[in-house]
N, C-alpha and C positions, 0 to 999 in steps of 0.2 A: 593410457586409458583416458578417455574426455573424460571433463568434469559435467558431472551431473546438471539437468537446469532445477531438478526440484527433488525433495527426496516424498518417492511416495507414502502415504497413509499407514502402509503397514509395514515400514522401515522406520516409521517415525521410532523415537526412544520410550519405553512402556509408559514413563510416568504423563510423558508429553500425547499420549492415544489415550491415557486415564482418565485425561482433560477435557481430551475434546469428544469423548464417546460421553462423561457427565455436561460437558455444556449443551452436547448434542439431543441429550434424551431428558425430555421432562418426565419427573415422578409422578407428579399430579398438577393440578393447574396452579397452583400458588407456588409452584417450584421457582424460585427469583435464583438456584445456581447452573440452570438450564438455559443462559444466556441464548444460546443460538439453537434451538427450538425450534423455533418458528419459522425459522429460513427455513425457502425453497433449498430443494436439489442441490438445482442450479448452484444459487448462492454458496452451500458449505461446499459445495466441489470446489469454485474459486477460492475460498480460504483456504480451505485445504492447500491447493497449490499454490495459494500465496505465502500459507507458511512451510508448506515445502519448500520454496525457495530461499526462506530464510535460513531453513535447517543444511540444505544445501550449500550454502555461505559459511556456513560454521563449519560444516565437514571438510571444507576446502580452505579453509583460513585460519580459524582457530576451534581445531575438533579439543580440545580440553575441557572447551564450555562446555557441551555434550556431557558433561560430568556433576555439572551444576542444574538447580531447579531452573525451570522455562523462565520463570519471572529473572531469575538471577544474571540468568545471562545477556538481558537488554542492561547497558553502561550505555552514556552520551555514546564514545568514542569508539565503539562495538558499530552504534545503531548508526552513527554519523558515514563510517567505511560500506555499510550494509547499501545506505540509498543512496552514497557516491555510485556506487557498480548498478544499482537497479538503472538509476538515470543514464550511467555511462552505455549502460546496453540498451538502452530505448533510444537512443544517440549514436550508434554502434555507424550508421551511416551517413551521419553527416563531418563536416568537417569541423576538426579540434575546435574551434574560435565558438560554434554554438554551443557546446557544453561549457565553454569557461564561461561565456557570457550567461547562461541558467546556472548555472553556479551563484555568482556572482548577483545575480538579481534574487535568489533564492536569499541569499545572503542579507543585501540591502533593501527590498524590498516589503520580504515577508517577517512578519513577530516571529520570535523564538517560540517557537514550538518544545514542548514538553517533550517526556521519554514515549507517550503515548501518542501515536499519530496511526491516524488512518490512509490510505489508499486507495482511490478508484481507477482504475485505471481503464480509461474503455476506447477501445481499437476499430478499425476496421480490418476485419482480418487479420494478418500478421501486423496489421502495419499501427503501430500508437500515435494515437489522435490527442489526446489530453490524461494529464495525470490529475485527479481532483485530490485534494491532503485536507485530513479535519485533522484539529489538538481532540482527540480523544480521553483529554483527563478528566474530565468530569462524568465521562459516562453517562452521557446522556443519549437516547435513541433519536433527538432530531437537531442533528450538528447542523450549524451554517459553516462551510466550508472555507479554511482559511486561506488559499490559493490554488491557482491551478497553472499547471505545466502547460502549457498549446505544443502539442509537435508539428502541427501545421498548422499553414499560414492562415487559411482560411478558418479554423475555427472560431478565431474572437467574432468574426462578420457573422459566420452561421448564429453563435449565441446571440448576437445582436437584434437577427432576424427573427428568431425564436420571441423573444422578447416583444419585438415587433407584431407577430401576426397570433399569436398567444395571451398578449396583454400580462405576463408573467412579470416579475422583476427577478429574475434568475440568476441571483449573484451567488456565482464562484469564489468569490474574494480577489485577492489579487494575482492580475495576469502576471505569470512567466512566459515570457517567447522563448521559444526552444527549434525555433527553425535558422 
């Protein structure tokens, strides 16, 4: 049987849909445990499937966790195998020497990052253009991004030119090359 790429919404585990159906729904407007409220559609669909994919990694590698509270089951050594496979599959087509070397620059370039990290991940079509990573530990709603993945060549130029004809100062943090 393949393995799954995401487990959906209503296969999630009851207490893990308890969570995200209270972060989803505000009681009233001072609701501060209605985290994700506000999001568009859009937006909770991709969390949704981005932590389907997480829950998908557990069902496939260590379904025990599955047994523990959602918080419980993020460990360094959990979360570190988790975004080894996420980046190894967004690298699924190049060859081995680009994934070691984003490895590797992930490693000596970017601050240690907390157990809490965010994800952007935005494509053209199937294909992944850049991975943007916040430290998400402070919870705060307007992160400055601690590095970004490029999967192609051309995106640090694009951002450049952005910057250029925008007048923005758009920092990513620190570039990852991953082509």
């Amino acid at each position: 049987m393949p393995r799954a790429l995401r487990v959906p919404l209503e296969a999630w585990p009851a207490q893990d849909r308890r969570l995200w159906q209270r972060a989803t729904t505000s009681l009233d407007y001072f609701d501060t445990q209605a985290a994700a409220a506000h999001w568009s559609a859009k937006t909770r669909y991709q969390a949704a499937a981005a932590y389907g994919r997480w829950l998908a990694f557990l069902t496939e590698h260590e379904p025990d966790a599955l047994e523990s509270a959602p918080a419980a089951r993020v460990d360094q050594a959990r979360l570190h195998r988790y975004v080894e496979g996420e980046l190894s599959s967004a690298l699924v087509t190049q060859p081995p020497t680009v994934l070691s070397r984003a490895r590797l620059a992930l490693w000596e370039k970017v601050a240690p990052l907390s157990l809490h990290i965010g994800l952007v991940r935005v494509s053209l079509g199937t294909e992944p253009m850049i991975d943007i990573l916040f430290d998400t530990s402070d919870n705060n709603r307007h992160l400055r991004p601690t590095a970004y993945v490029a999967f192609q060549q051309g995106v640090p130029w694009l951002l450049e030119r952005w910057n250029e004809i925008c007048g923005d100062d758009l920092d990513l943090g620190t570039l990852v090359r991953a082509w």
